[in-house]
DOMAR-851371 format. One line per field, with one value per atom (N, C-alpha, C): residue in three letters; residue number from 1; atom name; z, x, y. Coordinates in steps of 0.05 Angstrom, whole numbers, plus 32768, in hexadecimal, padded with zeros to 4 digits. Atoms other than C-alpha are relative to their C-alpha. Layout:
rest <- (ALA|...)
nr <- (NUM|...)
atom <- (CA|...)
zz <- (Z|...)
xx <- (X|...)
yy <- (Y|...)
END
This chain:
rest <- (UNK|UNK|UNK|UNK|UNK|UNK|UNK|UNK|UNK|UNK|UNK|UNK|UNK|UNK|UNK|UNK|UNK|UNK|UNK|UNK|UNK|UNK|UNK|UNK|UNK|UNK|UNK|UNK|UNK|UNK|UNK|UNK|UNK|UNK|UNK|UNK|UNK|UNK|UNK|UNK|UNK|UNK|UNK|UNK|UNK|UNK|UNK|UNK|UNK|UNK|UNK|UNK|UNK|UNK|UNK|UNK|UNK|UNK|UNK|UNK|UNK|UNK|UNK|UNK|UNK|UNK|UNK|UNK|UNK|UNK|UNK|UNK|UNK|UNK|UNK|UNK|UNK|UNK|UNK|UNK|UNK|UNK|UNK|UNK|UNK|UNK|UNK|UNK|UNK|UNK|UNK|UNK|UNK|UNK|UNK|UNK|UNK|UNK|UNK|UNK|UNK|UNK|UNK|UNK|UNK|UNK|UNK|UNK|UNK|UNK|UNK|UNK|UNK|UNK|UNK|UNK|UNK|UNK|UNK|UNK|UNK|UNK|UNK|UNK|UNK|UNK|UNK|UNK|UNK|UNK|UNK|UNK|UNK|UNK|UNK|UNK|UNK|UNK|UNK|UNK|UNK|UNK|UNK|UNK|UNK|UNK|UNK|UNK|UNK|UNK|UNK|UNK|UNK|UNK|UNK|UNK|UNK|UNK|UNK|UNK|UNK|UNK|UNK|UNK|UNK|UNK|UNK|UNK|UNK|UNK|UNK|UNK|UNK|UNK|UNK|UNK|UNK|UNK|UNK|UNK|UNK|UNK|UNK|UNK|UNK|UNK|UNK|UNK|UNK|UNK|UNK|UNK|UNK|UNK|UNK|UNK|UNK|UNK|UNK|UNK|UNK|UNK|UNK|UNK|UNK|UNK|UNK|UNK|UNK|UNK|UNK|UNK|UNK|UNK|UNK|UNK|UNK|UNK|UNK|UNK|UNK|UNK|UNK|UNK|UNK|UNK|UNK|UNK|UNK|UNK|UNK|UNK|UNK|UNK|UNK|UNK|UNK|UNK|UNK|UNK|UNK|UNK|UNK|UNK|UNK|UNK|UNK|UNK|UNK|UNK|UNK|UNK|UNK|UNK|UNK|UNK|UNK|UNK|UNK|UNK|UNK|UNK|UNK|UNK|UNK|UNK|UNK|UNK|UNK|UNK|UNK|UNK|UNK|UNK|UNK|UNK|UNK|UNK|UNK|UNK|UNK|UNK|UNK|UNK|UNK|UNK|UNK|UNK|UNK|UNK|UNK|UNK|UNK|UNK|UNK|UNK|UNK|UNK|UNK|UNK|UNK|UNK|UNK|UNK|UNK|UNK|UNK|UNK|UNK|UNK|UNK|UNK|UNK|UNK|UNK|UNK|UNK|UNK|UNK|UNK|UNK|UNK|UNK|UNK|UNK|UNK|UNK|UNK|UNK|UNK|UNK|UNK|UNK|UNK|UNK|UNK|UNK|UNK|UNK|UNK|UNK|UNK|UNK|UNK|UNK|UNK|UNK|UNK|UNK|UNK|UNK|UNK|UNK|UNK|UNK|UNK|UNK|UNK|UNK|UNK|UNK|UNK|UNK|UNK|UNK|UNK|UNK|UNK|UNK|UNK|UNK|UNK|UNK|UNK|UNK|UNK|UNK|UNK|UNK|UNK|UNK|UNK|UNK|UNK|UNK|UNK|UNK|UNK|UNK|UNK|UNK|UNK|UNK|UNK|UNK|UNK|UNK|UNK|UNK|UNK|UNK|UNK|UNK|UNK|UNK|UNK|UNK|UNK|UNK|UNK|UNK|UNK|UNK|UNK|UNK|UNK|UNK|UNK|UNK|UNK|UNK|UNK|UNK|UNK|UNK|UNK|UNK|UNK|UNK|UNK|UNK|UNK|UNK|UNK|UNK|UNK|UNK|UNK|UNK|UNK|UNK|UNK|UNK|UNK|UNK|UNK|UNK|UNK|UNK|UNK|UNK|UNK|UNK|UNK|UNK|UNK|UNK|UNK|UNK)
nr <- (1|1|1|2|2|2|3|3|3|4|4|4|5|5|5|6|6|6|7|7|7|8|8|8|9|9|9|10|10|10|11|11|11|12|12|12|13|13|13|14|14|14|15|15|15|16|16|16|17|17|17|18|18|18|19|19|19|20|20|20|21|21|21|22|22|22|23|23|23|24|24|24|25|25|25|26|26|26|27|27|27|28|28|28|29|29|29|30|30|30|31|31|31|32|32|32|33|33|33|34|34|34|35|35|35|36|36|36|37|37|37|38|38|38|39|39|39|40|40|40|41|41|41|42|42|42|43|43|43|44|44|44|45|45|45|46|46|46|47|47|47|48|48|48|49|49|49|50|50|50|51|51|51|52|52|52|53|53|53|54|54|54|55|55|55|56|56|56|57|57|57|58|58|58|59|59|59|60|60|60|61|61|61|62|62|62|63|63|63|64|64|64|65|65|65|66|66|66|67|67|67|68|68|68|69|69|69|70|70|70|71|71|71|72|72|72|73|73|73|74|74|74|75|75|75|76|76|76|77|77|77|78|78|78|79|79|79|80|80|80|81|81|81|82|82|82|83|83|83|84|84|84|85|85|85|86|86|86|87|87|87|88|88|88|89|89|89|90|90|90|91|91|91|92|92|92|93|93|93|94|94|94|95|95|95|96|96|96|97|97|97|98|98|98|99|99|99|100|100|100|101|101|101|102|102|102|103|103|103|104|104|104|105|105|105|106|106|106|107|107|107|108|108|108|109|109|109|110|110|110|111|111|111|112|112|112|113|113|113|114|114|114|115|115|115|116|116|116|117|117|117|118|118|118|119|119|119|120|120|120|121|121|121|122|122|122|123|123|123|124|124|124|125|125|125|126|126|126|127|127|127|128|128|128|129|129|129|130|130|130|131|131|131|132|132|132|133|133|133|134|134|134|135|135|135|136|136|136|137|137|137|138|138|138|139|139|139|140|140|140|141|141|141|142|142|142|143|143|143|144|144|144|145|145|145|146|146|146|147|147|147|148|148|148|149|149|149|150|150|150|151|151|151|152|152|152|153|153|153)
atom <- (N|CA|C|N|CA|C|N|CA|C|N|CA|C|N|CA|C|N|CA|C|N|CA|C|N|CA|C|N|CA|C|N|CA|C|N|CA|C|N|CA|C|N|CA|C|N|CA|C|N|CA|C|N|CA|C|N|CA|C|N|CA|C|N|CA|C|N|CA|C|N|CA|C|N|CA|C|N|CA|C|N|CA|C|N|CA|C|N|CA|C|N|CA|C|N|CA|C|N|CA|C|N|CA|C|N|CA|C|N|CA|C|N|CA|C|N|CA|C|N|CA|C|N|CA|C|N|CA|C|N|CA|C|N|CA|C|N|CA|C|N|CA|C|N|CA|C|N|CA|C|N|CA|C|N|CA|C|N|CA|C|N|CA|C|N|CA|C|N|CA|C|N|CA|C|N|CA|C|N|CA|C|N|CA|C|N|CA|C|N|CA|C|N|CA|C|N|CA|C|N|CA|C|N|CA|C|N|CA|C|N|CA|C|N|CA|C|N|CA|C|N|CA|C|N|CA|C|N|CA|C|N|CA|C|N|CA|C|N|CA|C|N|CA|C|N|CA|C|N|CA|C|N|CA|C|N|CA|C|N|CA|C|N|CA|C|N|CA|C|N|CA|C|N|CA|C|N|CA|C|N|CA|C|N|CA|C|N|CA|C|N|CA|C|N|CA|C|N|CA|C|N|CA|C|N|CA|C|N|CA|C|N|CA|C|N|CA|C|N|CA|C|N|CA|C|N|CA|C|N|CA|C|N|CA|C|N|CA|C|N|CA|C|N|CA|C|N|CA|C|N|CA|C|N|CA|C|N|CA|C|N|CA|C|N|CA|C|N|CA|C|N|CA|C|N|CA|C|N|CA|C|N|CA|C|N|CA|C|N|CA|C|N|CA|C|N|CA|C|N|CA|C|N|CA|C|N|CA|C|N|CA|C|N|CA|C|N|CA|C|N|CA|C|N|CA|C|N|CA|C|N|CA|C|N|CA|C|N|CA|C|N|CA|C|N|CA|C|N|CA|C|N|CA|C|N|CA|C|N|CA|C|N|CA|C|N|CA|C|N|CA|C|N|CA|C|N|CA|C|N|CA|C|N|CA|C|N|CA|C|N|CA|C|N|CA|C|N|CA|C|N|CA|C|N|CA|C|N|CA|C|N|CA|C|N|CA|C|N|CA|C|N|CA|C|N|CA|C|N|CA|C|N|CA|C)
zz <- (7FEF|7CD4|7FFA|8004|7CE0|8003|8006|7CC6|8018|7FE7|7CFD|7FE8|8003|7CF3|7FEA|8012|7CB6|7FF3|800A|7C9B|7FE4|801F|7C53|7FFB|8002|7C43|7FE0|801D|7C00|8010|8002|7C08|7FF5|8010|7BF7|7FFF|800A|7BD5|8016|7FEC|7C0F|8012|7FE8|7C44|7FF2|8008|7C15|8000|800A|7C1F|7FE7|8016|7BEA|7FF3|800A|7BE2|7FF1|8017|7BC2|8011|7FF3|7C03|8014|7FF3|7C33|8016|7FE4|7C6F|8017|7FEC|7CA7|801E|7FF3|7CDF|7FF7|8003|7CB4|8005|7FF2|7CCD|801E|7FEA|7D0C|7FFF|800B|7CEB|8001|7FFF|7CD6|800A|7FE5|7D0D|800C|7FF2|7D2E|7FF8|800D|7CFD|7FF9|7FFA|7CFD|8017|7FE7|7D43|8002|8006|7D45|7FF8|8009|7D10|800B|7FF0|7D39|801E|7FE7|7D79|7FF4|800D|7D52|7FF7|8007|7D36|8014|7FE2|7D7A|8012|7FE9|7D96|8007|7FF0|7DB1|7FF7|801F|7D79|801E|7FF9|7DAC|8019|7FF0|7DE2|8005|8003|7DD3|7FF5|8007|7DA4|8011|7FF0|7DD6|8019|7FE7|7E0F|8017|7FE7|7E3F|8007|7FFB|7E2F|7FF8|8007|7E2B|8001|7FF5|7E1D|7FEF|800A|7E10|7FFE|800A|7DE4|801C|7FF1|7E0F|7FF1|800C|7DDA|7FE6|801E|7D8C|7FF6|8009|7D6B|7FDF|8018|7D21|7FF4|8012|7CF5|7FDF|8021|7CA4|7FF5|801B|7C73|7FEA|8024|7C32|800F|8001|7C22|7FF6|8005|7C18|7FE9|8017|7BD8|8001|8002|7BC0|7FF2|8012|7BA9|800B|7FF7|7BCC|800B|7FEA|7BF0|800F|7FF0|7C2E|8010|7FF2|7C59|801A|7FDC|7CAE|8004|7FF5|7CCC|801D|7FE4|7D17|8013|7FED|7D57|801D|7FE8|7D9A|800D|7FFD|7DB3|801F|7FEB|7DFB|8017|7FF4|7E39|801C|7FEB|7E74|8019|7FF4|7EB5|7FF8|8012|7E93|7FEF|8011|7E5B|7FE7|8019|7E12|7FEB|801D|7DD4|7FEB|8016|7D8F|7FF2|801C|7D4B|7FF0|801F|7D0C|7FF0|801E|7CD0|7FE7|801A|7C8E|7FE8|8019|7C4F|7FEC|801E|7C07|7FFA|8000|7BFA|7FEA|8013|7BDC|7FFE|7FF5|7BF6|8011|7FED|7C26|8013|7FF8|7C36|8019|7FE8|7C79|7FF8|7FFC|7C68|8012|7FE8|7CA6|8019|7FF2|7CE8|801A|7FEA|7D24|801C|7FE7|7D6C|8014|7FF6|7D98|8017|7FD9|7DF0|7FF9|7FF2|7E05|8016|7FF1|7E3F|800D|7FFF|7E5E|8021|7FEB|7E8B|8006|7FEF|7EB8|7FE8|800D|7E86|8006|7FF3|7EB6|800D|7FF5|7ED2|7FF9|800C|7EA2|8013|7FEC|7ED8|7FFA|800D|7EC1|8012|7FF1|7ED2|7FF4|800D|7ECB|7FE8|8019|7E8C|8014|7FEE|7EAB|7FF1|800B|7E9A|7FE8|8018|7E5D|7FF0|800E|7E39|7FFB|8002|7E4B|7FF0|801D|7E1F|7FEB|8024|7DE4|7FEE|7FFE|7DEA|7FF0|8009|7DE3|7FE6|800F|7DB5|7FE4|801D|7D85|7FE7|800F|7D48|7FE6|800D|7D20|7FEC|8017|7CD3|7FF5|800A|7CD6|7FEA|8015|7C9D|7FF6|8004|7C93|7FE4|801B|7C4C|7FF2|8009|7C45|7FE7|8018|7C03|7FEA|8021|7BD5|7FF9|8011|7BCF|7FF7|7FF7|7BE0|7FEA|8015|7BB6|7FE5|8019|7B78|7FF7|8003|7B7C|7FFF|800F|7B7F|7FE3|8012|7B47|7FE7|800F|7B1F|8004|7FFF|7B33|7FF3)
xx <- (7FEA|7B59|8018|7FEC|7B92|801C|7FED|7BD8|8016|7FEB|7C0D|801B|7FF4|7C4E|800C|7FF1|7C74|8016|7FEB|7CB9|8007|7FF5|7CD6|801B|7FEC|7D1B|8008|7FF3|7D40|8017|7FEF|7D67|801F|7FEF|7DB3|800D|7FF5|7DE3|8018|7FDE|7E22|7FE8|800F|7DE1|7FFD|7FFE|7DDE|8015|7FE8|7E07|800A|7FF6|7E29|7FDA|8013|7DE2|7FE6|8002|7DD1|7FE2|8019|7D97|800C|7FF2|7D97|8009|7FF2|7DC6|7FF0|8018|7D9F|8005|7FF0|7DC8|7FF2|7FFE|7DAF|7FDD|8019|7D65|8004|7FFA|7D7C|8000|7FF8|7D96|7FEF|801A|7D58|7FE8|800F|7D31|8000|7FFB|7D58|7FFF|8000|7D58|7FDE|801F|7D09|7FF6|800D|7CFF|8008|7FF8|7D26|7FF4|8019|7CF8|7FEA|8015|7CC2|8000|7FF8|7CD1|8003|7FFE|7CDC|7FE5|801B|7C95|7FEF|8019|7C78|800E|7FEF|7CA2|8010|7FE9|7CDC|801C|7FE0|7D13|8014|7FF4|7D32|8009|7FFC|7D2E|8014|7FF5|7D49|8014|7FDF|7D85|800D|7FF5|7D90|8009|7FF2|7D9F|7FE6|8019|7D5A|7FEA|800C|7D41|8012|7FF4|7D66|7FF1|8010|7D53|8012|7FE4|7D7E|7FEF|8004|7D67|8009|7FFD|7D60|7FFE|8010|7D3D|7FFB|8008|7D3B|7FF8|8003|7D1B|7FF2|8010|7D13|7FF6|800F|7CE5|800B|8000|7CF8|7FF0|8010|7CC6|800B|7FEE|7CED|8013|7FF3|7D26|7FF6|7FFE|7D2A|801C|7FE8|7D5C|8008|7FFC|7D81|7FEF|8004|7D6A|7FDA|8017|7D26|7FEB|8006|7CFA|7FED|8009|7CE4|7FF5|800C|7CAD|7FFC|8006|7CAF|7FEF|801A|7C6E|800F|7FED|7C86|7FE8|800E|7C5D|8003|7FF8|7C5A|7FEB|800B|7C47|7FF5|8009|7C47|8018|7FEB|7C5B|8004|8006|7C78|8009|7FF8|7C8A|8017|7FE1|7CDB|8004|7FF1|7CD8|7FE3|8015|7CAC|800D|7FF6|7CA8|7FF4|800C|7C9A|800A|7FF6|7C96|7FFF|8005|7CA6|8003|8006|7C88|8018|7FF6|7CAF|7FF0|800B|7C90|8010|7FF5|7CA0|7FED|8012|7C8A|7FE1|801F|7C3F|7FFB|8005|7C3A|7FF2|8019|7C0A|8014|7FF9|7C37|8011|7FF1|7C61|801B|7FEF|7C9F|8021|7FF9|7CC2|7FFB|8007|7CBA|8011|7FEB|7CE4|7FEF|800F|7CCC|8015|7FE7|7D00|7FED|7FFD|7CFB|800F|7FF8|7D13|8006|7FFE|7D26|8011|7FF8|7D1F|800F|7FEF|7D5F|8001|7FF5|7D7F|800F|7FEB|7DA9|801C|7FDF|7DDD|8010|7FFA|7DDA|8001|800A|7DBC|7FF6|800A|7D9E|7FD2|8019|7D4C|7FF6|8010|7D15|7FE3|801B|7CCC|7FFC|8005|7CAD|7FEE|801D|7C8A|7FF1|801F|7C45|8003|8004|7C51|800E|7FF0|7C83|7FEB|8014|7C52|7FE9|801A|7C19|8014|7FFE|7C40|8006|7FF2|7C58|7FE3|8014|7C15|7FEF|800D|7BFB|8012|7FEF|7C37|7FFE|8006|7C32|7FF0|800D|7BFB|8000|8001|7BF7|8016|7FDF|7C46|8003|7FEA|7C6D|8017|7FE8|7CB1|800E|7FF8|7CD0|8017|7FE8|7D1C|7FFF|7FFF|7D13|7FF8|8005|7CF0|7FE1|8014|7CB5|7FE5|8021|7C75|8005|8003|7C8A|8004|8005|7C99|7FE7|8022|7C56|7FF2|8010|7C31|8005|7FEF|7C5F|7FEC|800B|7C3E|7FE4|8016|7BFB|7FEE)
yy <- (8009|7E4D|8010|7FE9|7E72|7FEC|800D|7E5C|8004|7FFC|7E50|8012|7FE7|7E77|7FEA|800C|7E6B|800E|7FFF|7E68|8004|8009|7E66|8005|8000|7E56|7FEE|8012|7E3C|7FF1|8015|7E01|8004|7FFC|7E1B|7FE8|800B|7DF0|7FED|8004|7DEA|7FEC|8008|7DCD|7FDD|8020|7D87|7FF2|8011|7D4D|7FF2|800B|7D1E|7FED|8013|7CF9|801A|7FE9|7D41|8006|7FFA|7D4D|800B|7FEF|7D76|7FF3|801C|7D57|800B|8006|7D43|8019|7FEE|7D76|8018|7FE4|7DB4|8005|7FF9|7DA6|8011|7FF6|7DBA|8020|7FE8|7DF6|8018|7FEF|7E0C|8004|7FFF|7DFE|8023|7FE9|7E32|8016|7FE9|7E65|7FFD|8001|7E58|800F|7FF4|7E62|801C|7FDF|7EA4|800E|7FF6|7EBC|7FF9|8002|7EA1|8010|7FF2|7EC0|8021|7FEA|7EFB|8013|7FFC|7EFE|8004|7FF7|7EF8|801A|7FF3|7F30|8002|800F|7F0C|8006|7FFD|7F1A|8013|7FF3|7F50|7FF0|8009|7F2D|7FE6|801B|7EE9|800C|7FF9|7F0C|8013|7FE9|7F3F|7FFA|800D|7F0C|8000|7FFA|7F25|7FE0|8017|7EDD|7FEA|8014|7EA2|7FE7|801C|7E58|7FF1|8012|7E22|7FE0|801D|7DE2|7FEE|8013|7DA3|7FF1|801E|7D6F|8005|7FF6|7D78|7FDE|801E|7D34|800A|7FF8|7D34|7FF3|8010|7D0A|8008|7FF9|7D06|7FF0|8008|7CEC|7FFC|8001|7D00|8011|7FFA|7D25|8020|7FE6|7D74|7FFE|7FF6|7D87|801C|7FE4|7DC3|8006|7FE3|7DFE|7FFB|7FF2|7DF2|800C|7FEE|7E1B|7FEF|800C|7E00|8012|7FEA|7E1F|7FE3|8004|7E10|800E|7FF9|7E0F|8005|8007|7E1D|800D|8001|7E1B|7FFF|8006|7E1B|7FE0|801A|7DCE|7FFF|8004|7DCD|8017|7FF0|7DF8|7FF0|8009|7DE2|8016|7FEE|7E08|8011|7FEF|7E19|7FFA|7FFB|7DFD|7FFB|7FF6|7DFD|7FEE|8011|7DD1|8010|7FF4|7DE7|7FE9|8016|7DBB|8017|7FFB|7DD3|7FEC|8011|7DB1|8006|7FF7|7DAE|7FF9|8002|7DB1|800F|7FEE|7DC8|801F|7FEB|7E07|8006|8001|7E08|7FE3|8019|7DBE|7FF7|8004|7DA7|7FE9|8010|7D65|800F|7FF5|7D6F|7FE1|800D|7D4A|7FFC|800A|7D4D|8015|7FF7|7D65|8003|8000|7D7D|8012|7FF3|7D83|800B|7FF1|7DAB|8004|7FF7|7DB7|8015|7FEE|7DEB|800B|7FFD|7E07|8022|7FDF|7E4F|7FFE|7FFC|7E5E|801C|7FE1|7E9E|8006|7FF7|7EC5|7FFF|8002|7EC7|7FEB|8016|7E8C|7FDF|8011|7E58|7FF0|8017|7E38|8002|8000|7E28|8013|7FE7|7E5E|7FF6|8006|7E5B|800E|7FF3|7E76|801C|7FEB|7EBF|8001|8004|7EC8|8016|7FE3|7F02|7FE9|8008|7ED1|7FE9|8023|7E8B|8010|7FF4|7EB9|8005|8001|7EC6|7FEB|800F|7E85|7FF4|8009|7E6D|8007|7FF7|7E99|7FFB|8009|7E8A|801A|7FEC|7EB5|7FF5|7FFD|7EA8|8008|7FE7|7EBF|800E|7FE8|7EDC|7FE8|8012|7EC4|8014|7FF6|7ED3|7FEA|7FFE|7ECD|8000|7FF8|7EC1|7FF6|8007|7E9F|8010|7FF2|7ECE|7FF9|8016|7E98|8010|7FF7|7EBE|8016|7FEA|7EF7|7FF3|8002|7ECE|7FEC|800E|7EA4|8015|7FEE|7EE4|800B|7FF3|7EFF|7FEE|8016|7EBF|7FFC|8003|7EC6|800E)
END
């Protein structure tokens, strides 16, 4: 089986509130900076920062289980869930990194508009395949993690 796309990020210090976890707002956060790198992995990176694709959140819903802390590294599973004529869901999972548990989960709409117009557009058929196909196997690595678990192996 092949691993959907995955994230890794460390948990910095400024992202926790007073209850010393990370505040509930900075899921959002990293949603977005997920998908980016996901979109990225399938191709998309130029397109989406370069303006040629736009899509503008409609629906973010997040589930928590536990709490995420500082300083630790969190890996986003991220997927594409469902497509519809304009617009597309994806979940990303959260887990701890080298954890199996999914302790929380955020499902995000989307919605693909005109650049110039923001008014909704269908998904065209080159974008609804990569969409589907998601990126498989990528993993992107802002934390360090993967390289110091091999480092230890």
């Amino acid at each position: 089986m092949t691993h959907p796309f995955r994230y890794y990020l460390r948990v910095r210090y400024l992202e926790c509130d007073a209850q010393k976890v990370v505040f509930n707002a900075r899921y959002g956060d990293y949603v977005d900076i997920g998908i980016v790198e996901y979109f990225r992995a399938m191709g998309l990176g130029h397109g989406i920062l370069g303006g040629k694709i736009e899509v503008q959140l409609v629906k973010q819903t997040t589930q928590w289980r536990s709490p995420a802390r500082c300083d630790e590294v969190l890996e986003l599973s991220i997927s594409t869930r469902r497509l519809g004529t304009t617009s597309f869901t994806t979940l990303t999972e959260f887990r701890r990194a080298g954890e199996s548990t999914v302790f929380a989960d955020v499902e995000t709409i989307y919605v693909l508009v005109d650049p110039q117009s923001f008014t909704k557009m269908p998904i065209p058929a080159e974008l609804r395949a990569l969409l589907e196909r998601g990126a498989p196997g990528a993993v992107i690595d802002h934390a360090g993690w993967l390289t110091a678990v091999s480092a230890h192996a």
